[in-house]
C-alpha positions in Angstrom: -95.9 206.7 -31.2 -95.5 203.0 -31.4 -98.9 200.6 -32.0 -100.3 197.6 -32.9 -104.2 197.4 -33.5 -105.6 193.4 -33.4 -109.1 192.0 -32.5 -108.0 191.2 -29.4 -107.2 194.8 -28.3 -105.0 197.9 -29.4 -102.0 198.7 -27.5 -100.6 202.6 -28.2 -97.2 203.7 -26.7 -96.1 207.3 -27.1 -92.9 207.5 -24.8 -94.6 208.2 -21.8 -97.5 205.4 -20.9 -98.8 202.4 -23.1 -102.9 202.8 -23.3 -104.3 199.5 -23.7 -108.0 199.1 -25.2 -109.7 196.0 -25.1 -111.0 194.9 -28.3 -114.6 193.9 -29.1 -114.5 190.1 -29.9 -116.5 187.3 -28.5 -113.3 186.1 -27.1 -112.5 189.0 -25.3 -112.7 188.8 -21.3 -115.7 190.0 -19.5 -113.2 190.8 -17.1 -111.1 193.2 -19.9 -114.2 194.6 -21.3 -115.4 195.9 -17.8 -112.2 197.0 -16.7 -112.0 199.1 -20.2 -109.0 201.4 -21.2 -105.8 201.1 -18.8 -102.9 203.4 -18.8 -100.1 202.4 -18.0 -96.8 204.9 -16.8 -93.4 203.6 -18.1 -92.3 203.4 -14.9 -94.6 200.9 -13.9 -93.3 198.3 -16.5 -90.5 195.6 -16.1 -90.7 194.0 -19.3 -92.5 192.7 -22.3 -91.8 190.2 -24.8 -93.1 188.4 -28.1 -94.1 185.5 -28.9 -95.0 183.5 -32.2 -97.0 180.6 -32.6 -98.0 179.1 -36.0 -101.3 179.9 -35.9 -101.1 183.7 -33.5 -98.6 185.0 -31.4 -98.8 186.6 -28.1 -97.6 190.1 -26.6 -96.8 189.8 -22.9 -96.5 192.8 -20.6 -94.6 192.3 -17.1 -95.4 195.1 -14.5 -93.2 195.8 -11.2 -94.5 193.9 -8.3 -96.6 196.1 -6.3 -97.5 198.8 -9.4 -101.3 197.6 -10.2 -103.5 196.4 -7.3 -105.4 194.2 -9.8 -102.4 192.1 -10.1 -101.8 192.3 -6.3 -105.2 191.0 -5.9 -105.0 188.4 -8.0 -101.7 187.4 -7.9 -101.0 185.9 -11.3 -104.8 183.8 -11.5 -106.0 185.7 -14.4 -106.7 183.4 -17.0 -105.9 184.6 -20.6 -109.2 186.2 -21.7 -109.1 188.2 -18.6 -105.6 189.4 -18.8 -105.4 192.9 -19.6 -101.5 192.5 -19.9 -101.4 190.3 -22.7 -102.7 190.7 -26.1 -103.1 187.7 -29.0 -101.2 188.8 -32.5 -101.9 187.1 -35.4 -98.8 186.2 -37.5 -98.7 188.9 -40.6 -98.7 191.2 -37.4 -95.2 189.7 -35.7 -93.2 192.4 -37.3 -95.3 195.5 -35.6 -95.5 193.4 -32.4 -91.5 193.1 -32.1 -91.3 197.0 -33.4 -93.8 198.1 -30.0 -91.8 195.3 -27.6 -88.2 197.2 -29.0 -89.9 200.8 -28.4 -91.2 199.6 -24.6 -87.7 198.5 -24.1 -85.6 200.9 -25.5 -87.7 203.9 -23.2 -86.9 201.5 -20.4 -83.5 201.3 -21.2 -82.9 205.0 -21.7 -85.1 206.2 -18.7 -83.1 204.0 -16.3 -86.2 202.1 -14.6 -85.6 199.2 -12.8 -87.7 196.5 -12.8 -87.7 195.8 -9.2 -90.5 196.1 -6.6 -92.2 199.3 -5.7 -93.9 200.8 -2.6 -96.4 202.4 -4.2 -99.3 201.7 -6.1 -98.6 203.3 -10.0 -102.2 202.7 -11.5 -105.3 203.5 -9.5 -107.3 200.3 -9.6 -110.8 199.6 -11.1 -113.5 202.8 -10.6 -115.7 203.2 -8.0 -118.4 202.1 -7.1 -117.9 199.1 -8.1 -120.2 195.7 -8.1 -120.3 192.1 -9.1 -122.9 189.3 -8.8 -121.7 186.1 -9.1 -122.0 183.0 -7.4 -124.1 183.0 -3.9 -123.9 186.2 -3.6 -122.9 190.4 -4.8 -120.1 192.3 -3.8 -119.9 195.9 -3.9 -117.7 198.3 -2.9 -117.9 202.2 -2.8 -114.7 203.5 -1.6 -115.6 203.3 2.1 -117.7 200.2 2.7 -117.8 196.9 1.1 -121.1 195.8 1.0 -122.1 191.5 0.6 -126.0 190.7 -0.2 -126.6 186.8 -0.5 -129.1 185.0 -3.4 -131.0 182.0 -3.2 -127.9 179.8 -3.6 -126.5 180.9 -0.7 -126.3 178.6 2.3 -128.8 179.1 5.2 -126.1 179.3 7.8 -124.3 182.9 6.3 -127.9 183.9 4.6 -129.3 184.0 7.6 -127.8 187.0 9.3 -128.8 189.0 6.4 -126.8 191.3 3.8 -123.3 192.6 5.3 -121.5 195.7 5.5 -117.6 196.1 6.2 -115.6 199.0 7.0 -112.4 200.0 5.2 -110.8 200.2 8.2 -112.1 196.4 9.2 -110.0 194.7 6.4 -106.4 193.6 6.2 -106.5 192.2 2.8 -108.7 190.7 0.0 -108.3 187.2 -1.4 -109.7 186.1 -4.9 -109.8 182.6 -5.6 -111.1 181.8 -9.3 -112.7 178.1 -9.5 -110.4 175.4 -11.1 -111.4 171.9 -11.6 -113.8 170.8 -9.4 -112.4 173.5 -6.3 -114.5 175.9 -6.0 -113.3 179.6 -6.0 -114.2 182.3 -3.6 -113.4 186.1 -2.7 -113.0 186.6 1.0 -112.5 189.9 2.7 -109.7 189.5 5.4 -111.6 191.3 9.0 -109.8 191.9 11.8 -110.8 189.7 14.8 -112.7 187.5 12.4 -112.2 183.1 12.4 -109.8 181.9 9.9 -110.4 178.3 8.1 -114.2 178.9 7.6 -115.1 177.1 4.0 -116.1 180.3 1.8 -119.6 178.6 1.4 -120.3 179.3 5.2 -117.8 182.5 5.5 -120.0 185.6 6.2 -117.1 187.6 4.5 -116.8 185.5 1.4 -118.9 185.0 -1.8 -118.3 181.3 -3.0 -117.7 181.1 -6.8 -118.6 177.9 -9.0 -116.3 178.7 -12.0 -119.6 180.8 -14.6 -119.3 183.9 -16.9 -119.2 186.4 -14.4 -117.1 184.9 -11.6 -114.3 187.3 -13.0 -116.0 190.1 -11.7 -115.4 189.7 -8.6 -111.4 190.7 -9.4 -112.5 193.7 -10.2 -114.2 194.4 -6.5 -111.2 192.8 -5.2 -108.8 194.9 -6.8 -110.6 198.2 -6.0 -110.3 197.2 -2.4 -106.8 196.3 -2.7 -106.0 199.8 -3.7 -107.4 201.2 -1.3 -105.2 199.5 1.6 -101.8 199.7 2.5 -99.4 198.9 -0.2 -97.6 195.5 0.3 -94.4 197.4 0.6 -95.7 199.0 4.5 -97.2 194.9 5.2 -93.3 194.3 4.5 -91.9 196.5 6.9 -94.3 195.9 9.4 -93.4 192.2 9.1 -89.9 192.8 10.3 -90.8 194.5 13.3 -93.5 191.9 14.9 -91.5 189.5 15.6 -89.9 191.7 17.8 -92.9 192.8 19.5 -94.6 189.4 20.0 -91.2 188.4 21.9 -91.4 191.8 23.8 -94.8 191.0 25.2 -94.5 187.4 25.9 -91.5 188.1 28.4 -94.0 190.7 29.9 -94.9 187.5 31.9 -98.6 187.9 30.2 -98.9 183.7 29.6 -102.7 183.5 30.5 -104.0 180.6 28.1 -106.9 182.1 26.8 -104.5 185.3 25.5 -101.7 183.1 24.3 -104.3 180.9 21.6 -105.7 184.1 20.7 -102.4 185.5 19.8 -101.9 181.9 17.3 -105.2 183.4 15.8 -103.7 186.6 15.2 -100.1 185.2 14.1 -102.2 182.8 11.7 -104.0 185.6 10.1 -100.8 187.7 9.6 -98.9 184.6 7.5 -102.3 184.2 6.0 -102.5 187.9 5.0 -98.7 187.7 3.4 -97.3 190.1 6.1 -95.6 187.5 8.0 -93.1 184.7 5.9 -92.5 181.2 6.5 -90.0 181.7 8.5 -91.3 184.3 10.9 -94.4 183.3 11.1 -92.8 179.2 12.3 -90.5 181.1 14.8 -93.0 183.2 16.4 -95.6 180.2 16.2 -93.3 178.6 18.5 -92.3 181.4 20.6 -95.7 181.0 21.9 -96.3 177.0 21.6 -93.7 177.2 24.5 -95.4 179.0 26.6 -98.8 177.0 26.8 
Protein backbone atom coordinates (compact mmCIF):
# COMPACT_ATOMS: atom_id res chain seq x y z
CA UNK A 1 0.00 0.00 0.00
CA UNK A 2 1.39 3.28 -1.08
CA UNK A 3 -0.37 6.81 0.21
CA UNK A 4 -0.24 10.21 0.83
CA UNK A 5 -3.01 11.94 2.98
CA UNK A 6 -3.11 16.14 2.40
CA UNK A 7 -5.98 18.67 2.84
CA UNK A 8 -6.55 18.69 -0.47
CA UNK A 9 -7.43 14.88 -0.74
CA UNK A 10 -5.94 11.31 0.05
CA UNK A 11 -4.77 9.23 -2.67
CA UNK A 12 -4.28 5.19 -1.55
CA UNK A 13 -2.67 2.77 -4.10
CA UNK A 14 -2.58 -0.93 -3.18
CA UNK A 15 -1.26 -2.63 -6.54
CA UNK A 16 -4.46 -2.91 -8.03
CA UNK A 17 -6.48 0.71 -8.28
CA UNK A 18 -5.58 4.22 -6.72
CA UNK A 19 -8.84 5.37 -4.56
CA UNK A 20 -8.83 8.98 -4.51
CA UNK A 21 -10.92 10.91 -1.75
CA UNK A 22 -11.50 14.42 -1.88
CA UNK A 23 -10.50 16.25 1.05
CA UNK A 24 -12.76 18.69 3.08
CA UNK A 25 -11.25 22.19 2.60
CA UNK A 26 -12.78 25.33 1.55
CA UNK A 27 -10.61 25.11 -1.45
CA UNK A 28 -11.78 21.93 -2.50
CA UNK A 29 -13.99 21.72 -5.85
CA UNK A 30 -17.74 21.57 -5.58
CA UNK A 31 -17.17 19.59 -8.53
CA UNK A 32 -14.67 16.91 -6.48
CA UNK A 33 -16.72 17.00 -3.46
CA UNK A 34 -19.92 15.92 -5.41
CA UNK A 35 -18.26 13.53 -7.52
CA UNK A 36 -16.84 11.88 -4.00
CA UNK A 37 -14.48 8.78 -3.91
CA UNK A 38 -13.08 7.54 -7.46
CA UNK A 39 -11.44 4.31 -8.09
CA UNK A 40 -9.30 4.08 -10.38
CA UNK A 41 -7.99 0.42 -12.20
CA UNK A 42 -4.17 0.39 -13.02
CA UNK A 43 -5.04 -0.12 -16.29
CA UNK A 44 -6.69 2.92 -16.78
CA UNK A 45 -3.57 5.10 -16.05
CA UNK A 46 -0.84 6.43 -18.44
CA UNK A 47 1.14 8.36 -16.14
CA UNK A 48 1.70 10.55 -13.17
CA UNK A 49 4.28 12.84 -12.09
CA UNK A 50 5.44 15.36 -9.24
CA UNK A 51 5.84 18.56 -8.99
CA UNK A 52 7.47 21.01 -6.37
CA UNK A 53 6.84 24.51 -5.99
CA UNK A 54 8.29 26.71 -3.10
CA UNK A 55 5.32 27.15 -1.46
CA UNK A 56 3.21 23.31 -2.42
CA UNK A 57 3.70 20.94 -4.91
CA UNK A 58 1.37 19.24 -7.12
CA UNK A 59 0.63 15.38 -7.93
CA UNK A 60 -0.72 14.89 -11.52
CA UNK A 61 -2.47 11.77 -12.74
CA UNK A 62 -2.65 11.17 -16.63
CA UNK A 63 -5.47 8.56 -17.62
CA UNK A 64 -5.61 6.75 -21.21
CA UNK A 65 -7.77 8.65 -23.61
CA UNK A 66 -11.04 7.22 -23.67
CA UNK A 67 -10.86 5.50 -19.83
CA UNK A 68 -13.15 8.03 -17.79
CA UNK A 69 -16.14 9.70 -19.54
CA UNK A 70 -15.78 12.75 -17.20
CA UNK A 71 -12.59 13.48 -18.97
CA UNK A 72 -14.19 12.71 -22.39
CA UNK A 73 -16.85 15.19 -21.56
CA UNK A 74 -14.77 17.73 -20.63
CA UNK A 75 -12.02 17.36 -22.54
CA UNK A 76 -9.19 18.78 -20.46
CA UNK A 77 -11.58 22.23 -19.16
CA UNK A 78 -11.49 21.31 -15.56
CA UNK A 79 -10.06 23.90 -13.76
CA UNK A 80 -7.81 22.93 -10.73
CA UNK A 81 -10.28 22.82 -7.86
CA UNK A 82 -12.42 20.63 -9.92
CA UNK A 83 -9.82 18.18 -10.97
CA UNK A 84 -10.17 15.03 -9.39
CA UNK A 85 -6.80 13.91 -11.05
CA UNK A 86 -4.58 16.21 -9.38
CA UNK A 87 -3.95 16.69 -5.88
CA UNK A 88 -1.91 19.93 -4.09
CA UNK A 89 1.21 18.57 -1.71
CA UNK A 90 2.62 20.73 0.58
CA UNK A 91 6.54 20.61 0.61
CA UNK A 92 7.48 18.42 3.93
CA UNK A 93 5.17 15.95 1.97
CA UNK A 94 7.47 15.81 -1.54
CA UNK A 95 9.23 12.76 -0.36
CA UNK A 96 5.81 10.55 0.16
CA UNK A 97 4.46 12.21 -3.08
CA UNK A 98 7.65 10.85 -5.25
CA UNK A 99 7.38 7.35 -3.12
CA UNK A 100 3.34 6.95 -4.50
CA UNK A 101 4.41 8.47 -8.27
CA UNK A 102 7.46 5.56 -8.22
CA UNK A 103 4.86 2.84 -6.93
CA UNK A 104 2.06 4.01 -9.78
CA UNK A 105 4.92 3.66 -12.09
CA UNK A 106 6.71 0.77 -11.28
CA UNK A 107 2.97 -1.39 -11.30
CA UNK A 108 2.72 0.12 -14.71
CA UNK A 109 6.01 -0.90 -15.68
CA UNK A 110 5.74 -4.49 -14.43
CA UNK A 111 2.04 -5.06 -15.57
CA UNK A 112 2.94 -4.00 -19.16
CA UNK A 113 0.08 -1.35 -19.71
CA UNK A 114 0.41 0.93 -22.44
CA UNK A 115 -0.61 4.24 -22.22
CA UNK A 116 -2.30 4.46 -25.40
CA UNK A 117 -6.07 4.94 -26.20
CA UNK A 118 -8.75 2.57 -25.22
CA UNK A 119 -12.10 1.47 -26.63
CA UNK A 120 -13.73 1.16 -23.68
CA UNK A 121 -14.86 3.10 -20.96
CA UNK A 122 -12.67 1.83 -17.55
CA UNK A 123 -14.55 3.89 -14.83
CA UNK A 124 -18.31 4.11 -14.85
CA UNK A 125 -19.03 7.81 -14.70
CA UNK A 126 -20.82 9.98 -12.05
CA UNK A 127 -24.10 7.98 -10.34
CA UNK A 128 -27.41 8.19 -11.32
CA UNK A 129 -29.73 10.15 -11.21
CA UNK A 130 -28.01 12.82 -11.50
CA UNK A 131 -28.91 16.81 -11.46
CA UNK A 132 -27.49 20.22 -11.53
CA UNK A 133 -29.00 23.77 -11.42
CA UNK A 134 -27.03 26.33 -12.66
CA UNK A 135 -27.34 29.10 -14.86
CA UNK A 136 -30.84 29.44 -16.82
CA UNK A 137 -31.69 26.46 -16.29
CA UNK A 138 -31.43 22.36 -14.51
CA UNK A 139 -30.23 19.45 -16.08
CA UNK A 140 -30.96 16.07 -15.02
CA UNK A 141 -30.36 12.87 -16.17
CA UNK A 142 -31.68 9.34 -15.01
CA UNK A 143 -30.06 6.86 -17.11
CA UNK A 144 -32.71 6.93 -19.86
CA UNK A 145 -33.89 10.52 -20.23
CA UNK A 146 -32.25 13.73 -19.88
CA UNK A 147 -34.59 16.03 -18.58
CA UNK A 148 -34.00 20.37 -19.07
CA UNK A 149 -36.40 22.77 -16.83
CA UNK A 150 -35.71 26.57 -17.38
CA UNK A 151 -35.69 29.55 -14.40
CA UNK A 152 -36.47 32.97 -14.54
CA UNK A 153 -33.24 33.84 -16.23
CA UNK A 154 -33.94 31.97 -18.99
CA UNK A 155 -34.79 33.68 -22.36
CA UNK A 156 -38.43 33.88 -23.45
CA UNK A 157 -37.69 32.32 -26.81
CA UNK A 158 -36.44 28.51 -25.31
CA UNK A 159 -38.69 29.18 -21.99
CA UNK A 160 -41.44 29.28 -23.82
CA UNK A 161 -41.95 25.79 -25.02
CA UNK A 162 -41.76 24.65 -21.51
CA UNK A 163 -39.39 22.03 -19.57
CA UNK A 164 -37.71 19.37 -22.12
CA UNK A 165 -37.24 15.84 -22.19
CA UNK A 166 -34.59 13.84 -24.43
CA UNK A 167 -34.18 10.38 -25.23
CA UNK A 168 -30.91 8.44 -24.91
CA UNK A 169 -31.31 7.31 -28.10
CA UNK A 170 -31.88 11.13 -29.36
CA UNK A 171 -28.22 12.23 -28.51
CA UNK A 172 -24.98 11.88 -30.33
CA UNK A 173 -22.83 13.55 -27.86
CA UNK A 174 -22.71 16.15 -24.96
CA UNK A 175 -20.71 19.32 -24.99
CA UNK A 176 -19.62 21.30 -21.70
CA UNK A 177 -18.44 24.54 -22.15
CA UNK A 178 -17.28 26.27 -18.67
CA UNK A 179 -17.46 30.27 -18.81
CA UNK A 180 -13.99 31.99 -19.38
CA UNK A 181 -13.63 35.71 -19.52
CA UNK A 182 -16.39 37.33 -20.52
CA UNK A 183 -17.71 34.02 -23.00
CA UNK A 184 -20.18 32.55 -21.56
CA UNK A 185 -20.17 28.74 -21.09
CA UNK A 186 -22.98 26.29 -21.87
CA UNK A 187 -23.79 22.44 -21.87
CA UNK A 188 -25.51 21.43 -25.03
CA UNK A 189 -26.97 18.04 -25.68
CA UNK A 190 -26.11 17.01 -29.39
CA UNK A 191 -29.99 15.73 -30.96
CA UNK A 192 -30.17 14.11 -33.96
CA UNK A 193 -32.03 16.22 -36.68
CA UNK A 194 -31.68 19.16 -34.42
CA UNK A 195 -30.04 23.03 -35.92
CA UNK A 196 -26.54 23.49 -35.31
CA UNK A 197 -25.03 27.23 -34.62
CA UNK A 198 -27.96 28.15 -32.26
CA UNK A 199 -26.29 30.59 -29.32
CA UNK A 200 -26.76 28.31 -26.13
CA UNK A 201 -28.89 31.23 -24.69
CA UNK A 202 -31.69 30.41 -27.26
CA UNK A 203 -30.76 26.52 -27.79
CA UNK A 204 -33.69 24.44 -26.38
CA UNK A 205 -31.01 21.70 -25.80
CA UNK A 206 -28.52 23.75 -23.94
CA UNK A 207 -28.33 25.38 -20.40
CA UNK A 208 -26.28 28.74 -20.80
CA UNK A 209 -23.66 29.11 -17.96
CA UNK A 210 -22.36 32.66 -16.57
CA UNK A 211 -19.16 31.35 -14.85
CA UNK A 212 -20.93 30.98 -10.60
CA UNK A 213 -20.36 28.27 -7.90
CA UNK A 214 -22.29 25.63 -9.33
CA UNK A 215 -21.68 25.89 -13.08
CA UNK A 216 -19.35 22.77 -12.50
CA UNK A 217 -22.09 20.76 -12.01
CA UNK A 218 -23.17 20.49 -14.91
CA UNK A 219 -19.80 18.20 -15.83
CA UNK A 220 -21.13 15.92 -13.75
CA UNK A 221 -24.60 15.58 -15.87
CA UNK A 222 -22.46 15.69 -18.84
CA UNK A 223 -20.27 13.09 -17.93
CA UNK A 224 -23.02 10.63 -16.85
CA UNK A 225 -24.46 11.02 -20.27
CA UNK A 226 -21.22 10.48 -21.96
CA UNK A 227 -20.98 7.10 -20.47
CA UNK A 228 -23.77 6.15 -21.39
CA UNK A 229 -23.14 6.53 -25.30
CA UNK A 230 -20.93 4.88 -27.61
CA UNK A 231 -17.30 5.06 -26.62
CA UNK A 232 -15.24 7.42 -28.88
CA UNK A 233 -13.34 4.46 -30.10
CA UNK A 234 -16.86 3.05 -32.32
CA UNK A 235 -17.32 7.27 -33.36
CA UNK A 236 -13.67 6.45 -34.78
CA UNK A 237 -14.49 3.56 -36.81
CA UNK A 238 -17.58 4.79 -37.94
CA UNK A 239 -15.67 7.85 -39.17
CA UNK A 240 -13.71 5.85 -41.57
CA UNK A 241 -16.48 4.36 -43.19
CA UNK A 242 -18.81 7.59 -44.06
CA UNK A 243 -16.96 8.93 -46.30
CA UNK A 244 -17.38 5.99 -48.25
CA UNK A 245 -21.04 5.98 -47.94
CA UNK A 246 -21.73 9.69 -48.60
CA UNK A 247 -19.77 9.06 -52.06
CA UNK A 248 -21.88 5.82 -52.56
CA UNK A 249 -25.11 7.78 -52.39
CA UNK A 250 -24.25 10.87 -54.17
CA UNK A 251 -23.39 8.74 -57.42
CA UNK A 252 -26.89 7.15 -56.79
CA UNK A 253 -27.79 10.26 -58.98
CA UNK A 254 -30.00 11.47 -55.73
CA UNK A 255 -28.74 15.54 -56.31
CA UNK A 256 -32.25 17.08 -55.41
CA UNK A 257 -31.24 20.44 -53.62
CA UNK A 258 -33.21 20.33 -50.74
CA UNK A 259 -31.53 16.67 -49.87
CA UNK A 260 -27.96 17.72 -50.76
CA UNK A 261 -28.10 21.01 -47.93
CA UNK A 262 -29.59 18.74 -45.58
CA UNK A 263 -26.82 16.23 -45.96
CA UNK A 264 -24.17 19.64 -45.14
CA UNK A 265 -26.37 19.74 -41.99
CA UNK A 266 -25.66 16.32 -41.17
CA UNK A 267 -21.82 16.36 -42.32
CA UNK A 268 -21.62 19.61 -40.01
CA UNK A 269 -23.00 17.90 -37.09
CA UNK A 270 -20.67 14.80 -37.52
CA UNK A 271 -17.25 17.13 -37.54
CA UNK A 272 -19.00 18.96 -34.84
CA UNK A 273 -19.66 15.76 -32.81
CA UNK A 274 -15.72 14.68 -33.30
CA UNK A 275 -16.66 11.65 -35.51
CA UNK A 276 -15.61 13.10 -38.67
CA UNK A 277 -11.78 14.96 -38.85
CA UNK A 278 -10.62 17.91 -40.62
CA UNK A 279 -9.83 16.33 -43.31
CA UNK A 280 -12.82 14.08 -43.98
CA UNK A 281 -15.19 16.24 -42.99
CA UNK A 282 -13.40 19.17 -45.94
CA UNK A 283 -13.46 16.33 -48.52
CA UNK A 284 -16.88 15.23 -48.13
CA UNK A 285 -18.06 18.98 -47.65
CA UNK A 286 -16.94 19.31 -51.11
CA UNK A 287 -18.09 16.12 -52.47
CA UNK A 288 -21.32 17.62 -52.14
CA UNK A 289 -20.61 21.60 -52.76
CA UNK A 290 -20.12 20.01 -56.35
CA UNK A 291 -23.14 18.80 -56.78
CA UNK A 292 -25.39 21.95 -55.96
Amino acid sequence: MADIIQKDGTWAFDGDALRITPGREKNVGLLRRELGELVVPLRALAGVSVEQGRKSGRLRLRLRDGADPLLQATAGRLTEPHDPYQLVVEPDRYGVAEYVADELRNALLLEGISPGPVDEYLLPGPSLPVSASAGDGTASFDGERVRLEWNWKTEESKASAGPRTIPLADLTGVDWQPAAGLENGHLRFLVRGAPVGVPPKHDPNAVELWGFRKDPLMALVAAAVQARLPHPSAAREEAGRIPAQRAGEQRAGDDDHDTLLRRLRELGELHRDGVLTDEEFALAKQAVLKRL
